[in-house]
N, C-alpha and C positions, 0 to 999 in steps of 0.2 A: 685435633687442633681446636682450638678456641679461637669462634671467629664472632667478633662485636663490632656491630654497625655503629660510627660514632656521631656524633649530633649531626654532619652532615653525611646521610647515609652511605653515599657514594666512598667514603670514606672508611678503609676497611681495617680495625684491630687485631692480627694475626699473632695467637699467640702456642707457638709447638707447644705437645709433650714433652715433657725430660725424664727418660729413664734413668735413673741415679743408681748407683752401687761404689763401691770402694774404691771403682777405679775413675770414677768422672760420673759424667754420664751422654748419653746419646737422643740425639733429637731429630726429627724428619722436618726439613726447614722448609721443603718445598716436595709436594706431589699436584701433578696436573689433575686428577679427582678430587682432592678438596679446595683448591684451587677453585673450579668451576663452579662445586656447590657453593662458595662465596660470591661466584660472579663473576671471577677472574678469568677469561678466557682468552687475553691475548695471550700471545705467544712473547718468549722474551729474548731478546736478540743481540742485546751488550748487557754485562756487567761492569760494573765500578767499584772503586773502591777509594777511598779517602782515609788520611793520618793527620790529625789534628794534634798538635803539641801540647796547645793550653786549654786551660778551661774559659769558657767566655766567646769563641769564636763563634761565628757568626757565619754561616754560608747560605746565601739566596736573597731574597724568595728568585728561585729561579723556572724557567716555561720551553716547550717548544710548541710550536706555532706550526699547522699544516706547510707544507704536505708532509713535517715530521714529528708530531706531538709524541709526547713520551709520557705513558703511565709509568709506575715504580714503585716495587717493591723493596722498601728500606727498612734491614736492619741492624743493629749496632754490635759489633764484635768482641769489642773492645772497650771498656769505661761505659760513656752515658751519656746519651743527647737528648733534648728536647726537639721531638719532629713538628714540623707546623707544616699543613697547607691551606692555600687560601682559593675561595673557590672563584674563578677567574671567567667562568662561564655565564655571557653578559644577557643570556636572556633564562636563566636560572633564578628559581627564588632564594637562595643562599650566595648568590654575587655577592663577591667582598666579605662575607664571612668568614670565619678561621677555625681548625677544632688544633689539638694539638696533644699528644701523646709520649710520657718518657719510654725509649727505647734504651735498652744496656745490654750488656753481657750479662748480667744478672738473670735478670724477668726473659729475653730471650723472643721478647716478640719484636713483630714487624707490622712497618705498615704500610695498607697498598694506596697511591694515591694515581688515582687514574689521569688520563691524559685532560687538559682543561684545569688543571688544578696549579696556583705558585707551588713550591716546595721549597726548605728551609731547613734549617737547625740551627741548632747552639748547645754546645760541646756542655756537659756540667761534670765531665772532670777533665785529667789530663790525661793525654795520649788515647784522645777518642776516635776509633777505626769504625768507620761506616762503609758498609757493602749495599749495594743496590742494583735491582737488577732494573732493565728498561725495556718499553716495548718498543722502541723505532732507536734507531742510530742516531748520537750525536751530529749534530748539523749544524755549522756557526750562522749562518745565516737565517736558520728558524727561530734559535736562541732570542728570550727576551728576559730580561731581568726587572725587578721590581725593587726599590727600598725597601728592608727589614722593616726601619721604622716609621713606614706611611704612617702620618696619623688620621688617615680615611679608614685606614685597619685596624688601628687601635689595641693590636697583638701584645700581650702581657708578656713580654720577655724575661726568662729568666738572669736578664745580666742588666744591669745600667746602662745607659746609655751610651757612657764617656767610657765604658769600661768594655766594652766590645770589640773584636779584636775581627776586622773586614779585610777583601782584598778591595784593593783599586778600583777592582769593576763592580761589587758590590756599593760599596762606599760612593760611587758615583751614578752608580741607578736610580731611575728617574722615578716619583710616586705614584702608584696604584690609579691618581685621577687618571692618566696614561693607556690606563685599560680600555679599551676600546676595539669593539668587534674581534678579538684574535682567537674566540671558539666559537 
């Protein structure tokens, strides 16, 4: 596995092997051994999975906040998304910072964003399936969301503005100034 530290190191590039032949081919997406040697040593305890229709969608930047923060390791199954996270950890020197990496069914990598970090996408094509795994349980009340487009974050999106396709709760998340003390 190809594993690349990305500008903010905590921030991890996972990219399988593909064994190719006539009939497909086969990838080892997850071993607890190279895992480690990455750095990755929670344990992971939900997975998820998501079906985006269009292209342009927009999901996050989303958190969980003790006592259930959640790292993730996110890859894309299906089409192609741009992952983002944003590092949310207020007494870090990359607070408020962002790195950001295409994931697809293509290229076949993932990427691990540990607990303290927003998390994000946007879909760049249609019918984008994203799986991720988590290290702590869904929890509505640790949940905290962020606006996609803080301009405290200044994230290069690959959609327009007006052309982004949010839910509710996205769309109505409050800006990044908001950040305060929640790692």
């Amino acid at each position: 596995m190809k594993i690349e530290r990305l500008a903010i190191p905590d921030i991890v590039l996972l990219t399988p092997r593909r064994f190719a032949d006539a009939r497909g081919f086969f990838s080892e997406t997850y071993n607890i051994r190279t895992m480690a040697e990455a750095g990755i040593t929670q344990p992971f305890v939900q997975d998820n999975h998501s079906l985006s229709r269009r292209r342009g969608v927009i999901r996050g930047l989303h958190c969980q906040l003790a006592p259930h923060p959640q790292g993730k390791l996110v890859r894309c199954m299906r089409g192609a998304i741009w992952d983002v996270a944003v590092d949310a950890r207020q007494a870090s020197p990359t607070f408020g910072k962002w790195v950001a990496a295409e994931l697809s069914a293509e290229n076949g990598a993932q990427l691990w964003i540990p607990a303290g970090f927003l998390h994000g996408f946007c879909t760049l094509s249609e019918d984008a399936e994203v799986q991720y795994k988590c290290t702590d349980l869904w929890d509505r009340d640790s949940e905290r969301s962020v606006r996609w487009d803080s301009p405290e974050l200044a994230i290069t999106w690959p959609v327009a503005p007006g052309a982004a396709i949010l839910s509710d709760k996205d769309a109505e998340a409050p800006g990044f100034s908001t950040v305060r003390d929640w790692f």
